[in-house]
N, C-alpha and C positions, 0 to 999 in steps of 0.2 A: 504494500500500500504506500503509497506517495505522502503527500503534507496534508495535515488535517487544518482548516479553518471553520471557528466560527466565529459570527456576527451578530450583535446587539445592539437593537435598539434601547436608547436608556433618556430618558427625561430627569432633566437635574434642574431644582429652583437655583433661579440668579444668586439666592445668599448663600449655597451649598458648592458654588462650580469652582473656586477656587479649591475647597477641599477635595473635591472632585478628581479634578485635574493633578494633584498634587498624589494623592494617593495612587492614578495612574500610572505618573512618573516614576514610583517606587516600583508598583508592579513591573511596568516595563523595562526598570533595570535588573529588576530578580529574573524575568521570564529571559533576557537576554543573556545572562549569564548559562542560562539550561538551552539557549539554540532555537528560543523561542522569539515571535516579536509581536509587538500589542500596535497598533495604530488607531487613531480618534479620530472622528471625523463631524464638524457639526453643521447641521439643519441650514441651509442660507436662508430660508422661508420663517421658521424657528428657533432663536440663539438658546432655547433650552432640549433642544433636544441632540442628542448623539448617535452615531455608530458608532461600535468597537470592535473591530477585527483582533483577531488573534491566531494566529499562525503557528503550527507543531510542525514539526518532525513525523510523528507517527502519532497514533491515537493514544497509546499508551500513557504516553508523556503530555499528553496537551494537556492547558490549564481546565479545562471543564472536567475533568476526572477530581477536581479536590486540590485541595492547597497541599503545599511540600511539607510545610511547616506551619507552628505557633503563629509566625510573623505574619505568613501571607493568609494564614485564617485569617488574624484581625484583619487585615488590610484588606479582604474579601466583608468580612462583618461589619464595619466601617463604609464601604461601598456602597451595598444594602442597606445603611442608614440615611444614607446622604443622594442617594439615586436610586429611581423605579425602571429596575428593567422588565420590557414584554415578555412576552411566554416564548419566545422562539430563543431566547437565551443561551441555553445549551444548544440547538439544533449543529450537529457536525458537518463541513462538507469536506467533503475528496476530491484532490486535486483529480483533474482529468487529461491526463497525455493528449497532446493531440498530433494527428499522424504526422509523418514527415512528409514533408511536398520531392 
């Protein structure tokens, strides 16, 4: 199996986006250090709302399996205080090859 990504959408109030944001930026240097990468993307139409992609290696390892540790539980726990993500949250997807020309 190839790279697993998944994507969220997340609505975050104006007075929560800096913790928001901030809390990402830790994720994103924990998950980089394991080969992983998180990217943000926000709404032009809606400055509260987000995507979050996040990119594995394999399924195994990707971050919707659960936190490594202590740390990235809070900073998951934390997350969910501070931002509403939709139900497609976990949904996985699979890189798909595409043929050669």
């Amino acid at each position: 199996m190839g790279r697993v990504l998944t994507a969220a959408r997340v609505r975050v109030a104006a007075e929560h986006e800096a913790e928001y944001l901030g809390l990402l930026e830790v994720l994103a240097q924990r998950l980089a250090a394991r080969g992983q990468h998180l990217w943000v993307f926000r709404a032009r139409a809606d400055s509260g709302v987000f995507l979050e992609f996040t990119e594995g290696r394999d399924d195994a390892t990707h971050r919707v399996h659960g936190p490594v540790d202590a740390e990235e539980a809070e900073i998951a726990a934390r997350l969910a205080r501070v931002a509403t993500y939709d139900e497609s949250r976990d949904a996985e997807w699979d890189e798909v090859p595409l043929p050669p020309r």
